[in-house]
VOLO-101878 format. One record per residue: x, y, z of N, C-alpha, C in turn. Coordinates in steps of 0.05 Angstrom, whole numbers, plus 5000, padded with zeros to 4 digits. Layout:
N
XYZXYZXYZ/...
This chain:
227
909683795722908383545714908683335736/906683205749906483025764907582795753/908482555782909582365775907582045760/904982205762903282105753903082115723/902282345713901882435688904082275669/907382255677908782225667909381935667/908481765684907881465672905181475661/903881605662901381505639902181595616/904681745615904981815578906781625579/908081465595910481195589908081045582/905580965595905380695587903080825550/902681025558901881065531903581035506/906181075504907881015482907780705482/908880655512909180275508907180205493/903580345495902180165483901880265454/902180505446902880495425905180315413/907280385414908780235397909379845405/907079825431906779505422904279515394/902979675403901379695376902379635341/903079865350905079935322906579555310/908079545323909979255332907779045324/904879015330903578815319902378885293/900779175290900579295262902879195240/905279155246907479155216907878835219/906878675244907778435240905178305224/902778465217900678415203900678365174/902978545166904078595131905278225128/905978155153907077865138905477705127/902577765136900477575122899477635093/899777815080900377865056903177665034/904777805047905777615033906777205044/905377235065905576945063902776825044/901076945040899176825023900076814997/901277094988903177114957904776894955/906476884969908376624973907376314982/905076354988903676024989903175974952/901776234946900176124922902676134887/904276214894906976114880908275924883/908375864914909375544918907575394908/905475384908903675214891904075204872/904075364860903975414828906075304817/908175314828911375084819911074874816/908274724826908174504819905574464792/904674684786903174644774903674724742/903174464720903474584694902574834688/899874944693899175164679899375424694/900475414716901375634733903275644733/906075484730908875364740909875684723/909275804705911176094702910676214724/909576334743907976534753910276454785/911276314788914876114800916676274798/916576264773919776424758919576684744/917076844755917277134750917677424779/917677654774917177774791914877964798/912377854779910678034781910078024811/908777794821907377754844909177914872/912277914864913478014883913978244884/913678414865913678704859910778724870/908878714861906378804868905278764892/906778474909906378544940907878754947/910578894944911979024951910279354947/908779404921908079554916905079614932/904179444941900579434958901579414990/903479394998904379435031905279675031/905879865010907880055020906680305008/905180334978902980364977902480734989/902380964986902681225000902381195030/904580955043905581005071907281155071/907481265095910181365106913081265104/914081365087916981315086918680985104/918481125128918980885148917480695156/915880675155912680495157913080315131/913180495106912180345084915680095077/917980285086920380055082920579785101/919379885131918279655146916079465141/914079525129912479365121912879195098/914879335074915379195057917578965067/918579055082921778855085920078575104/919078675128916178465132915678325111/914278435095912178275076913878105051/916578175047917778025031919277765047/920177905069921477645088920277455095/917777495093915177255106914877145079/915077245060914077125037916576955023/918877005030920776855017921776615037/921176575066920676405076918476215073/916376345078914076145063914475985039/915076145024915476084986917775754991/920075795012921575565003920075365024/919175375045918075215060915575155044/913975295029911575185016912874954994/915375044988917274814963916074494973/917874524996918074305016914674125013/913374305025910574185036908974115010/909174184987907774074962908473944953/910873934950913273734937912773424953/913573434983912973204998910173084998/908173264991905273104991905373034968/905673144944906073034920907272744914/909872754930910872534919911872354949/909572424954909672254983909271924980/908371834966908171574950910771444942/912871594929914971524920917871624943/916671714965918071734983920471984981/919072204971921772374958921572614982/923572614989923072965006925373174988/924473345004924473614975926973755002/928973765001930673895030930174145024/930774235051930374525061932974695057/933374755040935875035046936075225053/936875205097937475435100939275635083/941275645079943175735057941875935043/939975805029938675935002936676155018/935176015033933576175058934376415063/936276395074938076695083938976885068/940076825052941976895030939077085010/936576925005934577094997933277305019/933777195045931877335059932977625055/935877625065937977845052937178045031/937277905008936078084988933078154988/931478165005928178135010929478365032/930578415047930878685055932678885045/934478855032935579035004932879174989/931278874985928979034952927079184977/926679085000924779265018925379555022/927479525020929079835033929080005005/929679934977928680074945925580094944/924179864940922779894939918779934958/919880044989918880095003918280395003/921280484993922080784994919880914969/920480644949919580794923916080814920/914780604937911480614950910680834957/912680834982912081094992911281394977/913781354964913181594949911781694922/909481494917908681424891906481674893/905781804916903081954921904682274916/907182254918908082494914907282714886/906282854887904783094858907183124853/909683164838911983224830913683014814/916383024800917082834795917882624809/918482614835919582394853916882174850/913782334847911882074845911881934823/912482054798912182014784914681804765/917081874782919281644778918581464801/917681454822916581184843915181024824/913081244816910381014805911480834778/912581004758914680904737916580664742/917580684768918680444784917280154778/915780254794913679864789912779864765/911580014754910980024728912079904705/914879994706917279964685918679624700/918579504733918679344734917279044720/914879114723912378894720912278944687/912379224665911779144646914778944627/917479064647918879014632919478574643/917878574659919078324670916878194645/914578254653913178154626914078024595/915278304585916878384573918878074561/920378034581922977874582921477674580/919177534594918577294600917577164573/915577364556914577354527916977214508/919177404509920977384491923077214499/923977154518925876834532924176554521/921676574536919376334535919276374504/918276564497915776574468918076314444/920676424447922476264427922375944428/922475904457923675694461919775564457/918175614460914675564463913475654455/911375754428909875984423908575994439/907175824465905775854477906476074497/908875994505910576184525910076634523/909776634496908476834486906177044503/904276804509901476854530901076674552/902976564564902776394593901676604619/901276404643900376534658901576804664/904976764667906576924688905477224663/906277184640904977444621903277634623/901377464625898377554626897977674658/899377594683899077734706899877924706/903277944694904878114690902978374672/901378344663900678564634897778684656/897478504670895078654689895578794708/897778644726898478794746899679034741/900779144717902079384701899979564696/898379404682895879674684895379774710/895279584730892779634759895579864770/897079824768899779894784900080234768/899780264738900180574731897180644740/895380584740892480694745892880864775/893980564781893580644822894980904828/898380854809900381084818899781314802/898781364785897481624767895881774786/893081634794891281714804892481944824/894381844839894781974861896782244851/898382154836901082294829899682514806/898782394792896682654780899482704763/901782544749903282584728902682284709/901282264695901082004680902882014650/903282234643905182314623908482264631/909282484652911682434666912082104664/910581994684910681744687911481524672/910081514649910781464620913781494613/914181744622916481844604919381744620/918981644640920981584670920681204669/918981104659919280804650921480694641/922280704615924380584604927180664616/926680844629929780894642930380824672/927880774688927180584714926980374714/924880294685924779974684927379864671/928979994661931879804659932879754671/933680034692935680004714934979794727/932479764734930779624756931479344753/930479224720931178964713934078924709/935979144700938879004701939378934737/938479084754938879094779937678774799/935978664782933878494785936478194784/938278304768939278014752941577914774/941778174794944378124816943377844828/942277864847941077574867941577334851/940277374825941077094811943477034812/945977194799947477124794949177074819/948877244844949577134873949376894883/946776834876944876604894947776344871/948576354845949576184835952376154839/953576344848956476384864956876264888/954676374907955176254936953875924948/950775924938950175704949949775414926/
């Protein structure tokens, strides 16, 4: 092999994997739009659940990662959540201050909180990137992936009905509900189709979607310990 040949396959990787390197820094624009349109919504009466649920963040996690590649799909998710939980508190900031820019209020920035979530936004990347990935799998591993989001989104639903519904009957059918009950359908449709177990799937819910939501409750209770 000439000394030729063998830098044209160097600069061929370089340009691949600058490639690659701008491809996954692409996934952030996903979830910075997820995370714009929740920061909004915090300020808004008839959206303000759709703040304090996890549909929107499960289902970006679930559409970046999506029958990628194992490693692809945990990088893209951990991307797409880290851009989005930065956005999400900096969008705090920027609605909050135009809002109440009149009364002179600023809304502070907590790095602290920033970090400390970004943290867990590559924890849930690294579960639930793995579990994308493998939602296309024909066997049971797809079929507990796809059961994954599934059992996440119906059971967050779930909670939000029955916390809210008491304290609001309205709370019952609010926004965060009603996304939650769609994105659950779109989410078993998508992961069936492929996995070609819709029964299994079913049957791998209630024992994913618990784990998933008792597992869900850690960060809270962190985020109220440390910062």
């Amino acid at each position: 092999m000439t000394d030729r040949s063998v830098t044209d396959r160097h600069r061929g990787v370089e340009w691949l994997s600058s490639r690659m390197r701008w491809s996954l820094l692409f996934y952030a624009i996903p979830g910075i739009a997820i995370a714009s349109v929740i920061a909004y919504a915090y300020y808004n009466d008839t959206f303000r659940p759709l703040a304090h649920t996890l549909g929107l963040w499960v289902a970006l996690a679930f559409a970046v990662s999506w029958r990628r590649p194992p490693r692809l799909a945990i990088a893209q998710t951990i991307i797409a959540l880290g851009a989005a939980v930065v956005t999400y508190y900096i969008g705090l900031k920027i609605f909050h201050d135009i809002r109440w820019a009149a009364q002179g209020s600023v809304f502070p920035l907590g790095w602290s909180r920033i970090l400390l979530w970004t943290g867990f936004a590559i924890v849930a990347g690294l579960v639930l990137g793995l579990h994308g990935s493998c939602t296309a799998n024909q066997d049971w591993t797809g079929a507990a992936a796809g059961a994954a989001f599934v059992g996440l989104l119906l059971g967050d639903g779930i909670r939000r009905a029955l916390v809210w519904g008491v304290v609001d009957p309205a709370g019952w059918w609010d926004a965060a509900v009603l996304v939650d009950g769609l994105l659950t359908i779109v989410a078993f449709l998508a992961a069936t189709r492929v996995n070609r177990r819709p029964w299994l799937t079913i049957a791998f819910i209630p024992l994913v979607g618990v784990a998933g939501l008792a597992a869900v409750w850690v960060p809270d209770m962190v985020e109220q310990l440390l910062v």
